[in-house]
N, C-alpha and C positions, 0 to 999 in steps of 0.2 A: 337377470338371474334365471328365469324365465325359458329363455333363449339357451344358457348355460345348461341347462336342466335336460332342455327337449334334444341337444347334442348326445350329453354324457348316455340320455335314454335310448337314440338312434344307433351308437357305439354297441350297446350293450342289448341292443333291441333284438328279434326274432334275424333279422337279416346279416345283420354285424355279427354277434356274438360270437359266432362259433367261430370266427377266425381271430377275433380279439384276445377270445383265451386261448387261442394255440400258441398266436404270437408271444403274448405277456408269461405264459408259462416255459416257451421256448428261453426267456431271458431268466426267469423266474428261477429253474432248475442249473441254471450256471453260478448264480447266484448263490443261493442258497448253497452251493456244494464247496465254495471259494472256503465257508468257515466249518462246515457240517463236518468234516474229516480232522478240524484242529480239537474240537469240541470228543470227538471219538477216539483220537490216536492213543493217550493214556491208557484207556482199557484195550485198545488192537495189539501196542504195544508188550502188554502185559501176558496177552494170548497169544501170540505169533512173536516176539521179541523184534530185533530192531532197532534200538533205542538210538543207536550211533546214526540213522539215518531220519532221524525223527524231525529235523528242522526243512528236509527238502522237500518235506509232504505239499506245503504250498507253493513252495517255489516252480515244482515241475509242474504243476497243476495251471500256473500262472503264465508261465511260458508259452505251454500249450495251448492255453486261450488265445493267447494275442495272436501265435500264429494260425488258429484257425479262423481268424475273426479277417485274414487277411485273403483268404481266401474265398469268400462269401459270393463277391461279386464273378468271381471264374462261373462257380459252382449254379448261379444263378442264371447264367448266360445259358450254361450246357444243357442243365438239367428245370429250369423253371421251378416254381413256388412249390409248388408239389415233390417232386425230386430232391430238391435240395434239402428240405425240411426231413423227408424221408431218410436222408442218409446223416442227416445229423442226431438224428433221434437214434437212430441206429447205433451209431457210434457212442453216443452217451450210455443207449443201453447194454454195450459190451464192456465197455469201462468200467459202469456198477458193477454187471457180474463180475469181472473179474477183481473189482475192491471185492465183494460178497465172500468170493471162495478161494482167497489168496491164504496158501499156506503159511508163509513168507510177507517179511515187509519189500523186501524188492519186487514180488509178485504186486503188491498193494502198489505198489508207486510206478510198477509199469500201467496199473489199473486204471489209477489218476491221471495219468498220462494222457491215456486215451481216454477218459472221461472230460479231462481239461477239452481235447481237439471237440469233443462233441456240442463240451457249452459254448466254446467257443464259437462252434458254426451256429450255434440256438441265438446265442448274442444277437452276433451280427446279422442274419437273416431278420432277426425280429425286426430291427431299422430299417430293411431294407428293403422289406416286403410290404411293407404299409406301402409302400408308392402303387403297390399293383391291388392288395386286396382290401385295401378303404380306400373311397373317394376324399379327393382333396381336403377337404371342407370338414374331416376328420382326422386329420392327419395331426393335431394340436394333441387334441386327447388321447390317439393311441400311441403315439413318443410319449405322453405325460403317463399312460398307463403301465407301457413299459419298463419306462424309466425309472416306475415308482415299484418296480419289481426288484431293484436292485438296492432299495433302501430295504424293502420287506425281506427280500434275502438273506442279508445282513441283522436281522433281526430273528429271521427262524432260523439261520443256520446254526447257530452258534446253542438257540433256545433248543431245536430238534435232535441236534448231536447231544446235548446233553441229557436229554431223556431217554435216549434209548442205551446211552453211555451206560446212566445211573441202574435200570435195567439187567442191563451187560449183553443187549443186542447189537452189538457195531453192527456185525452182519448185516442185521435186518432194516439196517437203516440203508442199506446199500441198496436191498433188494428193493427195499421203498420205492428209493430213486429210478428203480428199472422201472417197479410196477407204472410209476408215472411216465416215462418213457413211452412206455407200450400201449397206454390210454391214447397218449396226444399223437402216437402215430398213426393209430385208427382213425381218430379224427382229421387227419390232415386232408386227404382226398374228399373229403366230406365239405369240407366247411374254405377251403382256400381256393382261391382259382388259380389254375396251372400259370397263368403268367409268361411271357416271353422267353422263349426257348430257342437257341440256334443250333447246328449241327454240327459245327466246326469246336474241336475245341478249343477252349478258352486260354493264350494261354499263362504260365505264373511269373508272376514279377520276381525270378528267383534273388536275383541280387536282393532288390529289396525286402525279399524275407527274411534271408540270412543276416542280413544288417538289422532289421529287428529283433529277430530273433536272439543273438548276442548281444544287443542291449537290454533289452528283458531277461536273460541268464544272468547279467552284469549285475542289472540290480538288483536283484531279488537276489543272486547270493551274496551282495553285502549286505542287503537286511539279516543273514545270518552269520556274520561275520562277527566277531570279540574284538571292541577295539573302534572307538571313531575314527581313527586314521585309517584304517584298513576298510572300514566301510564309506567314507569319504573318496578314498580312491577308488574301490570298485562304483560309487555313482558316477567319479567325472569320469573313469574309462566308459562309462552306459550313454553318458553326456556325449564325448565322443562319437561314439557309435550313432547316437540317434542324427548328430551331426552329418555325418558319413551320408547316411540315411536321405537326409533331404538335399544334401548334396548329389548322391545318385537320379533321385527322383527329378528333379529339375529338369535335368538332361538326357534324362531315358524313355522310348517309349511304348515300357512294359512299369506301369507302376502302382501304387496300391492305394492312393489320394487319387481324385482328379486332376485335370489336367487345369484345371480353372485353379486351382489351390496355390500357384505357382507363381501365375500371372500375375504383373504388378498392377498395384490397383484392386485386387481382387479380397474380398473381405471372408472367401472363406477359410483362408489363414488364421484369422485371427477369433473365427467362427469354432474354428478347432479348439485352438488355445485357451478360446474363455471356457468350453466343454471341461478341458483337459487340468485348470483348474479350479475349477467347481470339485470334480472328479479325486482330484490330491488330495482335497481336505477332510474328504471319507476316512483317510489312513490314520486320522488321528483318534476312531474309534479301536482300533488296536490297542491300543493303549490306555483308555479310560476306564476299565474295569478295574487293571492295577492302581490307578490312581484313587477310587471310588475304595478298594481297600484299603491301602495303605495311607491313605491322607483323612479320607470319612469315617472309615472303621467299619465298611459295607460287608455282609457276608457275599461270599464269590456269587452264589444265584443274585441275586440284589441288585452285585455289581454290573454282570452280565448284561441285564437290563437295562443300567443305565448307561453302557456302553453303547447300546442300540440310539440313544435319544435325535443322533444327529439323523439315521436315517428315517426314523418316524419323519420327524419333521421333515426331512427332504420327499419322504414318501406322500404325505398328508398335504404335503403344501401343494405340491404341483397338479393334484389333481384340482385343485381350487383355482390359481392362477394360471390353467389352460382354457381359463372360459374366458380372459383377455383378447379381446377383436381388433380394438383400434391400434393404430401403428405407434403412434405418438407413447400409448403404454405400454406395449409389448418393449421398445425403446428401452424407457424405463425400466421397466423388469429384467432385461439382461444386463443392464447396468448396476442396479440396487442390488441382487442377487448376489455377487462378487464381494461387496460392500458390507451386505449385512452377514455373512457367512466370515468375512475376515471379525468386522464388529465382535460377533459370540464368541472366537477364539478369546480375541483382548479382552472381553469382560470376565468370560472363565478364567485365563491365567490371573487378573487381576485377585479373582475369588480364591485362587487356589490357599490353603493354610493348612498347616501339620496339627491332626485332630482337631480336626474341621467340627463345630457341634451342628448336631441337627439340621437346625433350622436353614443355614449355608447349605448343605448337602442339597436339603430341597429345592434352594435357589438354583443351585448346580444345573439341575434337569430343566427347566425351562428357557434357561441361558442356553443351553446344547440345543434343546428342541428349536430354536428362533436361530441360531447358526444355519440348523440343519434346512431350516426353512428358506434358508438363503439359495440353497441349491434348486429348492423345487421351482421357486419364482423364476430363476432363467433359464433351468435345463428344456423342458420342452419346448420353447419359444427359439431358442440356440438350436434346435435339433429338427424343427421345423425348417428355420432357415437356412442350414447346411442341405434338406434334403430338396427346398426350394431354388439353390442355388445353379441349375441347370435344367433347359427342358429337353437334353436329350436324356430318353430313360435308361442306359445303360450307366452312362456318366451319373445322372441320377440314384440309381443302386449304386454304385460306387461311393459316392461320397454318402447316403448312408449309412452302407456298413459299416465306412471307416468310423462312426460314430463308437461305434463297441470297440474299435482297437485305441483309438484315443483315450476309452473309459478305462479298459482293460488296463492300457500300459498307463498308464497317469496313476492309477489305485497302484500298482506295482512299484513303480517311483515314488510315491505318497510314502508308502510301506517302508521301505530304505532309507528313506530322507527322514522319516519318523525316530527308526530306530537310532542314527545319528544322534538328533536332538536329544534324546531320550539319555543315550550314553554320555554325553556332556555334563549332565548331574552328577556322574558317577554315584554315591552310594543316596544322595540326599533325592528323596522323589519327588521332593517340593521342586527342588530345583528343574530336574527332569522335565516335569508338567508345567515349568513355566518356561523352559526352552521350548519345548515342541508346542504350546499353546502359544505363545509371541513369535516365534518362527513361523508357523503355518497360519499368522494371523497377518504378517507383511507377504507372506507369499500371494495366499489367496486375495488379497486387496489388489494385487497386479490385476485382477480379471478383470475387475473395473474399467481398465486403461483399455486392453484388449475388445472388451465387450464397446467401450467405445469409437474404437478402429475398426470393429466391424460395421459402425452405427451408419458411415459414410455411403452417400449413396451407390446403387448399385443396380443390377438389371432387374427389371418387375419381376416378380412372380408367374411363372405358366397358368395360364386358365385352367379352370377343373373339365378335367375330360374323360369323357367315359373307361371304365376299367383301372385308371389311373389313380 
């Protein structure tokens, strides 16, 4: 404990700090912005009209992460830690403004647009720069710290857009988002070390863009699709696509995984996959607000909250379970984590009942928060060893960043595959919340399988080296 202690203190010490919170806030403000705009759009709506385009506010938002999250490693190569962070904070901060001063909903959603490319580059950078500005021997807890930004995200976003909603500041919740922008840009030259820079440019795996890129459109516009069959087939065309995807990848060599991710035998295939679903079972807080109303009898604030419970627990847990050292547990924790996050689904669906009293309600949240714990137990330790998985450092920031596009598009797929189950009840919402909570409870238990296929032994770990 002790040991665990004198880390978290080193992280957050006079030395660490100021790059710790550039990183964490770099994922932090992607985060947070995924729900901050759904929480707002009613009153944007109301002030600017738009209402017919009201469902693509996250879709394009969503899109535009994952392809910037794909681009990380170029942007890394060209411009090093300093640059890259600079241009994405940049980008975020043109985005808000132009959410802030959009006359128009089409102006908003070009906004979002380019706010999506800038969290998107804030994502992935955060992964991908710990390899350069914390030493090894740190790299548990700032993945755990990051990672735990996106549970906290997920919890303010939704709680901040509603206050400045209720208000009737949409605006200023925009400007918010710049003001912070323009903080952590200052800070960046301060507190980050420039890190490996070339002069050549980098250059983009375009096939492979455009092939994610289309399967992220795919899915995300069947999540707003009317109709399980019509969102059914927009996932398997997204299916498809991602198909395509790693089909190209294999065989080309301009691509946005490593090259190690391919090779047989190699465990960080399956390194991804357990990330990517950990990742899915996020999607199922979309949905829990509704359920907490119409089945508990929750007022909407109430519910909101307890919509959040899976990422508390995934936020809260992993900073506890990155203070795990020995091999033999960390093992175990990518294994259990899969497990006990399917578990909480099947106990919640089990719970679920139409005018649920009380006392159930309460049980409800603790069941989510111990789901949501499931993620924190393996996410940093999985994300540790994807950035472990090579000691050349480009290849390295590579399979990094692709950390944030696996999270990215997996929440994105989560979202779609959600709404599916969801429509499957049709009007009864019992039923609904026991599709998608039994659905995303056999899903998520695959991780198990996966977390165990990566378990297989594999190349040592690089020694800790200065700057690295």
């Amino acid at each position: 404990m002790n040991a665990a202690s004198s880390s978290w203190r080193e992280l957050l010490g006079p030395e660490h700090a100021g790059a710790a919170i550039v990183l964490a806030a770099g994922v932090l403000v992607g985060a947070v912005n995924i729900y901050l705009a759904s929480s707002l759009l009613p009153t944007a709506v109301a002030d600017i009209g738009g209402a017919g385009f009201y469902a693509w506010n996250m879709t394009i938002y969503l899109v535009a992460m994952v392809i910037a999250t794909m681009l990380v490693s170029g942007l890394l190569a060209r411009w090093g830690n300093v640059g890259a962070y600079l241009l994405g904070f940049t980008v975020f901060l043109v985005g808000s403004l132009a959410c802030a001063v959009s006359p128009a909903m089409p102006v908003l959603l070009a906004g979002r647009a380019v706010q999506g490319l800038g969290a998107g580059l804030l994502s992935g950078l955060g992964f991908a720069a710990v390899r350069s500005a914390l030493p090894r021997r740190l790299w548990t807890r700032g993945n755990a710290l990051m990672s735990a930004m996106y549970g906290v995200g997920n919890f303010v976003g939704p709680a901040l857009g509603g206050l400045f909603a209720q208000f009737g500041g949409w605006r200023l919740a925009f400007v918010t988002m710049a003001v912070i922008a323009v903080v952590c840009g200052v800070l960046v030259p301060r507190v980050l070390p420039g890190g490996e820079r070339g002069g050549a440019r980098a250059p983009v795996p375009v096939v492979s863009l455009l092939l994610v890129t289309a399967a992220t459109a795919a899915v995300s516009v069947a999540g707003v699709l009317s109709g399980p069959a019509a969102m059914a087939a927009g996932i398997a065309v997204a299916l498809l696509l991602v198909a395509g995807f790693v089909a190209h990848e294999r065989r080309s060599e301009l691509r946005v995984f490593p090259r190690t991710t391919y090779r047989p035998g190699s465990p960080l295939k399956w390194l991804y996959l357990t990330l990517a679903l950990l990742a899915f079972g996020v999607a199922v807080e979309s949905f829990l607000p509704l359920f907490g109303q119409r089945l508990g009898g929750l007022t909407p604030a109430v519910a909101g909250f307890f919509g959040a419970a899976i990422s508390l627990g995934w936020s809260a847990t992993q900073l506890v379970s990155s203070s795990a050292v020995e091999e033999r547990t960390i093992r175990r924790l990518r294994i259990a984590g899969p497990l006990l996050l399917a578990l909480g689904f099947l106990v919640q669906g089990l719970l679920q009942r139409q005018d649920a009293p009380l006392w159930l309600v309460l049980v409800w949240v603790p069941v989510l928060f111990i789901a949501g714990a499931g993620i924190g137990l393996a996410y940093p330790h999985l994300s540790v060893a994807v950035m472990s998985s090579t000691q050349d450092p480009q290849e390295g920031g590579r399979a990094a960043a692709a950390i944030a596009t696996v999270t990215s598009l997996s929440i994105a797929f989560g979202t779609a595959v959600a709404g599916v189950l969801v429509n499957l009840g049709g009007a009864s919402v019992l039923d609904s919340a026991r599709y998608l909570l039994f659905g995303f409870a056999i899903s998520c238990a695959a991780g198990a399988v996966t977390a165990r296929a990566a378990a297989r032994p594999s190349h040592p770990a690089p020694a800790d080296q200065p700057g690295s």
